[in-house]
C-alpha positions in Angstrom: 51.6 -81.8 -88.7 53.7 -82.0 -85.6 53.9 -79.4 -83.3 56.6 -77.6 -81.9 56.9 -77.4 -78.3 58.9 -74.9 -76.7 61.1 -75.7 -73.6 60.7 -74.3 -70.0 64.1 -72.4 -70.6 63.0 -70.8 -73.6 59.6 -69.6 -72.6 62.1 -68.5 -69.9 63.8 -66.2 -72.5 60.8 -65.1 -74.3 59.7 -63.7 -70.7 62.5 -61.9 -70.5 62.6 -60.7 -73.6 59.0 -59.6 -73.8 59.9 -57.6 -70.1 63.2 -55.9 -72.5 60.8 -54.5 -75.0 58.2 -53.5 -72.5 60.6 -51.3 -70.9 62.2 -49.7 -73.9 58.7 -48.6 -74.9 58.1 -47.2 -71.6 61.7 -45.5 -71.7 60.5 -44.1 -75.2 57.3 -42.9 -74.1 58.7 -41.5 -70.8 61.6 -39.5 -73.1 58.8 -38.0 -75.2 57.1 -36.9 -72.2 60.2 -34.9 -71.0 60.4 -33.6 -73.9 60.2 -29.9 -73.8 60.4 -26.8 -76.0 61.9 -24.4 -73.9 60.9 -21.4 -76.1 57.3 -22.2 -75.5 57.9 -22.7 -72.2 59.2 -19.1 -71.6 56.1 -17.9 -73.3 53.8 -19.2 -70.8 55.6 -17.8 -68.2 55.0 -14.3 -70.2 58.1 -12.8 -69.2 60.9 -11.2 -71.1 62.3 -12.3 -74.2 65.8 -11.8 -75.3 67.6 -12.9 -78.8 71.3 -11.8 -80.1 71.3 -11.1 -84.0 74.5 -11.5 -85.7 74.9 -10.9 -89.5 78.1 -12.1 -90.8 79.5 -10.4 -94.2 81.1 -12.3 -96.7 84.5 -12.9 -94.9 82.0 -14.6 -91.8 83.5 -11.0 -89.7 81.0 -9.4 -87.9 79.2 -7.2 -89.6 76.6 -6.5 -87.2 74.9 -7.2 -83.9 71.7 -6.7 -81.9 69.7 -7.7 -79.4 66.0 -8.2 -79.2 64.3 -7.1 -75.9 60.5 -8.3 -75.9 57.6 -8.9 -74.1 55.6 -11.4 -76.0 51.9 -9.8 -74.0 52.2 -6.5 -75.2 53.7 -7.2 -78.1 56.5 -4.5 -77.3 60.0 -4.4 -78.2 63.6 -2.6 -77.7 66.3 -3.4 -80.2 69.7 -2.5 -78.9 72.5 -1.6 -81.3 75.7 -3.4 -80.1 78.7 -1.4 -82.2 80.9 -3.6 -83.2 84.3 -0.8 -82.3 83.2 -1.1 -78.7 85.8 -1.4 -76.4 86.4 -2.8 -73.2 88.7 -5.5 -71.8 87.0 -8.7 -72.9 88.1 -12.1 -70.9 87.9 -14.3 -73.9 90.9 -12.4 -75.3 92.8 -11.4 -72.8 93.0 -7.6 -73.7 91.5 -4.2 -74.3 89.9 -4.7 -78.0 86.9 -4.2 -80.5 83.8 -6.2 -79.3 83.5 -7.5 -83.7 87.0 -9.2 -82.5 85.5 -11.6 -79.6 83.4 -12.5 -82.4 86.0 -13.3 -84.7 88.5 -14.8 -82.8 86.6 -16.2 -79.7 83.4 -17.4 -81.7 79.1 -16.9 -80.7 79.1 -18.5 -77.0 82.5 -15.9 -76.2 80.2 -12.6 -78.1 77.1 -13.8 -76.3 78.5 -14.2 -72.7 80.7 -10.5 -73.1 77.6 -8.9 -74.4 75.4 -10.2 -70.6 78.2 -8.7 -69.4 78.5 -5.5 -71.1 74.4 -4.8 -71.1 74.4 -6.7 -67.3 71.7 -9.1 -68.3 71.0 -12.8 -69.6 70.1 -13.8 -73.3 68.9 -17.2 -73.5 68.5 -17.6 -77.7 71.1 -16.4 -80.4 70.4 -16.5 -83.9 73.6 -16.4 -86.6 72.5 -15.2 -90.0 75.5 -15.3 -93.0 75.0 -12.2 -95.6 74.0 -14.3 -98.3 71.2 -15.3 -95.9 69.8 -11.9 -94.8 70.0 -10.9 -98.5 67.9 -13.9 -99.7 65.5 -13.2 -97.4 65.0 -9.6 -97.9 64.1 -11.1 -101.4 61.8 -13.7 -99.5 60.3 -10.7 -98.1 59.2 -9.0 -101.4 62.3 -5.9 -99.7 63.6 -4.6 -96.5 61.9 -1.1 -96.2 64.3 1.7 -94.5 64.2 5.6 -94.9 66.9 7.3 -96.9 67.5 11.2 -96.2 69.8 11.8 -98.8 69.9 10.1 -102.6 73.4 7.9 -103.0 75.5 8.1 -105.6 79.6 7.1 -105.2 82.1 4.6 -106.0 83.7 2.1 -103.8 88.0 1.6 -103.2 87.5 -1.2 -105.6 85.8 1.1 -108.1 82.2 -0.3 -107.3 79.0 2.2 -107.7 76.5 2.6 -105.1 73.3 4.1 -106.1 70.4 4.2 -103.7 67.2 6.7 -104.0 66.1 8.5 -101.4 62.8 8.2 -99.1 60.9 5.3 -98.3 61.7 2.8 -100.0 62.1 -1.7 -100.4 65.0 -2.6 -100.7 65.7 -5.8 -102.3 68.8 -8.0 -101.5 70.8 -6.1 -103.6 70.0 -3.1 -102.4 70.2 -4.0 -98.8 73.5 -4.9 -99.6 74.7 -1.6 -101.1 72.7 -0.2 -98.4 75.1 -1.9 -95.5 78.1 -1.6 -97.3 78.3 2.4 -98.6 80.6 4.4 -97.2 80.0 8.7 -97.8 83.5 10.9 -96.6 81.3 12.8 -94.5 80.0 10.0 -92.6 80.9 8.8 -89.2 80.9 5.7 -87.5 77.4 6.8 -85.5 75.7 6.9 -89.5 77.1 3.5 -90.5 75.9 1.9 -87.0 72.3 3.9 -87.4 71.5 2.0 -90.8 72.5 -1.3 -89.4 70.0 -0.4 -86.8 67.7 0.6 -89.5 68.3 -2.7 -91.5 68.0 -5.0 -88.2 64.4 -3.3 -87.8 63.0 -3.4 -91.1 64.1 -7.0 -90.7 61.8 -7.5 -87.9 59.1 -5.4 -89.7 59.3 -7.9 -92.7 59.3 -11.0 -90.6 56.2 -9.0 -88.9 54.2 -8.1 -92.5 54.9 -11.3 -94.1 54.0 -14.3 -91.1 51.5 -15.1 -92.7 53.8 -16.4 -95.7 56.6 -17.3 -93.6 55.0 -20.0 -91.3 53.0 -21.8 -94.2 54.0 -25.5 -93.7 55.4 -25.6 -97.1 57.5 -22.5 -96.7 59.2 -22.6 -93.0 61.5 -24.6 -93.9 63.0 -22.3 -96.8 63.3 -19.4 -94.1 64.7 -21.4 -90.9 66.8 -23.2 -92.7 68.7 -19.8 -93.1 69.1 -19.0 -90.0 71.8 -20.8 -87.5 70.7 -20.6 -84.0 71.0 -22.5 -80.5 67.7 -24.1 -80.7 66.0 -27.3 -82.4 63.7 -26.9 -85.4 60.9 -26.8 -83.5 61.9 -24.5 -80.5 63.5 -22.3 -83.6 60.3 -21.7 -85.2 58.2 -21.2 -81.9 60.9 -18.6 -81.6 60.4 -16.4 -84.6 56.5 -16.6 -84.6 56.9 -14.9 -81.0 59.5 -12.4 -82.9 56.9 -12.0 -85.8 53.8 -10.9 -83.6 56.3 -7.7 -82.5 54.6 -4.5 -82.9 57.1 -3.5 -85.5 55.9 0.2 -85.5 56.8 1.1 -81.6 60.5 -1.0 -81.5 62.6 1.3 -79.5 66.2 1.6 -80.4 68.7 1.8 -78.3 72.8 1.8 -79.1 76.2 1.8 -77.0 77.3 5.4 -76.4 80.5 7.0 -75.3 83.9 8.9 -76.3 86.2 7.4 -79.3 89.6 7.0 -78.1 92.6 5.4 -80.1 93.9 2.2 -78.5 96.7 0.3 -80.1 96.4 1.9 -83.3 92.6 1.4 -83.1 89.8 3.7 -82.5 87.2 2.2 -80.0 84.1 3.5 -78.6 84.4 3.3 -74.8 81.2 3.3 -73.2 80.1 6.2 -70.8 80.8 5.8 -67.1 82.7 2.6 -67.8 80.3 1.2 -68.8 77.3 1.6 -66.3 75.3 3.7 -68.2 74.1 1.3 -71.1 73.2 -1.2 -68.0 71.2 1.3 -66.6 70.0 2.6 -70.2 68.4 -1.4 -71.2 67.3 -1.9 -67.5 65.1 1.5 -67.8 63.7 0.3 -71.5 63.5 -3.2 -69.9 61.3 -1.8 -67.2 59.4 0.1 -69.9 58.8 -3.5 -72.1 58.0 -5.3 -68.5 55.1 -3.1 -67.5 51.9 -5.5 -66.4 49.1 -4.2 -69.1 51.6 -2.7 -71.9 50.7 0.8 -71.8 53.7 2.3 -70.9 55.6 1.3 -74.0 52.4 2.5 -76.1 54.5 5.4 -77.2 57.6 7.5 -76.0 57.3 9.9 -73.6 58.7 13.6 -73.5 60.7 14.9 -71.5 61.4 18.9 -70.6 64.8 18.7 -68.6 65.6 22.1 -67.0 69.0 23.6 -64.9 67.6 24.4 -61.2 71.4 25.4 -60.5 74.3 27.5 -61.6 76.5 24.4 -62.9 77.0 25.4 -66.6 75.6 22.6 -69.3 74.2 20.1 -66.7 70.7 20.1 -68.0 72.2 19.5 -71.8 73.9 16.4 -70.6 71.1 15.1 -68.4 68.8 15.4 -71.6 71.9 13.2 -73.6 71.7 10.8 -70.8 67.3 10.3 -71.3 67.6 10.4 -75.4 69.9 7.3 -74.9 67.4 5.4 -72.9 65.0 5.8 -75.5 62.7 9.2 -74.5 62.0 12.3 -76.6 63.5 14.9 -75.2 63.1 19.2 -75.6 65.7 21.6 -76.0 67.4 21.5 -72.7 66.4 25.0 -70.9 67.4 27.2 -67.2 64.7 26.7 -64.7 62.9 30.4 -63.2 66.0 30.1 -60.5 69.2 28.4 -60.0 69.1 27.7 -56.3 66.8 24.3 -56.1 68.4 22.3 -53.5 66.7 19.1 -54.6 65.5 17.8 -58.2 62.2 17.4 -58.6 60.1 15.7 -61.2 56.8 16.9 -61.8 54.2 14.8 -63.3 52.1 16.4 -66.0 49.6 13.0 -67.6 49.4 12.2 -63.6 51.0 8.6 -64.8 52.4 7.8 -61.1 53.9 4.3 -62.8 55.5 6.2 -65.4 57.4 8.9 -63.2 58.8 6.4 -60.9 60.8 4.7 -63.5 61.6 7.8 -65.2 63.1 9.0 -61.4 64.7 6.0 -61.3 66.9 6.6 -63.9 68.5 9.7 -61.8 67.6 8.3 -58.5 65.1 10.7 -57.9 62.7 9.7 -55.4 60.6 14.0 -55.3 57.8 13.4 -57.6 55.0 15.1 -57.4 51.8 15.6 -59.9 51.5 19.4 -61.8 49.3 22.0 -60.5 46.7 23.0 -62.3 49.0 26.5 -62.2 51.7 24.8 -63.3 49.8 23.2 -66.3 48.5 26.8 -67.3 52.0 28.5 -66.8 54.3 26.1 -68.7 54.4 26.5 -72.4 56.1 23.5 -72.8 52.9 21.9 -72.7 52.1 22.7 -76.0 54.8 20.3 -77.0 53.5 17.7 -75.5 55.5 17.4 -72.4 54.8 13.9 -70.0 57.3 15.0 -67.8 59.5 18.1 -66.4 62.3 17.5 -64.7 64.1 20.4 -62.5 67.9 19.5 -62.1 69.1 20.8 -58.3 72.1 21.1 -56.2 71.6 17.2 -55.0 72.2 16.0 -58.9 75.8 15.0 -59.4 75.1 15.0 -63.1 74.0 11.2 -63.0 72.6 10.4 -59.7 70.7 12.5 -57.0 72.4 12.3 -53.9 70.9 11.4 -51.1 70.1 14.0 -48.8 72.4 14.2 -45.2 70.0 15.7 -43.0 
């Protein structure tokens, strides 16, 4: 048999050829080791997590929007209601209009960037969900469960009946669907935005209950492939098995508040003091989620707010101003005198890390623990009370001044 020599030249080119495909497989090797999941990532660093929700109805309008504040040690979690009729002037339209119309017209990456600017943070993941999809996976879920006061029974404008029983209860897709979708005479936009709310949470509840079926290897697929977001597959799942492991019975909720005013033949909900106040509202429940060992989001604390001055109504406005950031507040009541120069907060559970954010939400800086006098003379105690705060002449009915002396 004769053998076949090869050439100088083309041992030449094997060289070069075999130096080719060495490098590509280093190139390979090198990309794989650059490859990241960034959701994992952010978990290690066991800081704060933050995901928009967006259901679309049918006509892909926003329907509703949330975000998801957690810290993935505790296990904690704030879900803030993002009305759809809130108004502002939004860049990515050029005008004063609803926030459900940056959505519309503008698309996710507009909504996403005038919501950091509306709440004065960042939000790193969004997640897209069509109706259709939420439905099919409350079914998935075995039901959504939400609390219903009052039973339901009306017809629609196109002649459709809504029935829905009260208490308790699962809703399946259908359900959830009426349940999103009814609309009473006597309701007002605050109702319909509280049972989003509702229906966001008992989505996260689900999620929570059922992980265990969710993240089989057979079944992920048939959820995540649901649910649109900005992530890979991979970084997509790490992502809801950190939302999963929420504490689903201690979410706080949060919403946008304000004063309904008719703009251009639309009524929009302008947010309080333009605006600052839901910043300062998710940076105080922010503060809560961010605490080193968890404990101070292990339940909500109450609040006793009481008028040190003669300024009619200031302690019943204070207290509206706490319930939106998220803590249980008494029937707003006159202090023993009306002459208190400064506020003061006074400490009852002697939970120093606790007061100072609570103070910081008025810019109060006099804390001070309860005497044991104090503890024995205030019957507010026997309603639990964390904290009493006694509104004075340096309150400006947001902020305590600072003195001028």
């Amino acid at each position: 048999m004769q053998k076949i020599k090869i050439r100088d030249e083309q041992k030449g080119v094997l060289f070069i050829a075999l130096i080719i495909l060495i490098g590509i497989a280093i190139s390979v090797l090198f990309a794989f080791s650059l490859k990241t999941n960034i959701v994992e990532d952010a978990l290690k660093e066991k800081g704060i997590m933050r995901t928009l929700f967006v259901v679309e109805d049918d006509d892909s309008s926003m329907l509703f929007s949330s975000i998801l504040i957690y810290n993935p040690v505790s296990k904690k979690a704030a879900l803030v209601n993002l009305p759809g009729h809130t108004g502002a002037i939004y860049q990515s339209l050029g005008r004063v209009d609803k926030l459900e119309k940056v959505y519309s017209e503008a698309g996710i990456i507009a909504f996403r960037t005038e919501v950091e600017k509306l709440l004065g943070m960042t939000i790193p993941y969004y997640a897209i969900l069509k109706l259709d999809s939420f439905l099919r996976i409350s079914d998935f879920l075995g039901g959504m469960r939400v609390f219903i006061s009052e039973p339901v029974d009306c017809v629609s404008d196109d002649g459709e009946r809504w029935l829905l029983p009260s208490g308790a209860i699962n809703l399946d897709g259908d359900k959830i669907n009426t349940y999103l979708h009814y609309r009473l005479p006597e309701e007002t936009e605050s109702d319909v935005q509280e049972r989003f709310q509702n229906a966001m949470a008992a989505f996260i509840t689900g999620l929570h209950d059922k992980k265990f079926v969710i993240f089989v290897k057979s079944n992920k697929n048939r959820y995540m492939n649901l649910v649109t977001t900005n992530l890979n597959e991979e970084e997509q799942i790490s992502l809801f098995k950190a939302i999963a492991d929420v504490d689903a019975e201690s979410v706080i909720k949060q919403t946008i508040t304000g004063s309904l005013r008719r703009v251009d033949g639309q009524q929009l909900l302008m947010p309080d003091n333009n605006g600052e106040f839901i910043k300062e509202a998710v940076k105080q429940t922010t503060n809560l989620l961010a605490s080193t060992d968890g404990t101070l989001t292990s339940r909500v604390y109450v609040l006793e707010i009481q008028n040190g001055t003669t300024i009619q109504g200031l302690a019943r406005n204070t207290a509206i101003l706490f319930q939106n950031a998220s803590y249980d507040v008494l029937s707003p009541v006159n202090a023993q005198r009306n002459d208190y120069e400064e506020t003061i907060i006074i400490d009852h559970i002697g939970n120093k890390e606790v007061a100072k954010i609570v103070g910081e939400f008025i810019r109060c800086t006099n804390i001070r623990e309860a005497t044991p006098e104090e503890d024995a003379e205030s019957s507010s105690l026997d309603a639990g009370v964390d904290f009493t705060i006694i509104l004075g002449k340096d309150f400006d009915g947001r902020y305590v001044q600072p003195s001028r002396r």
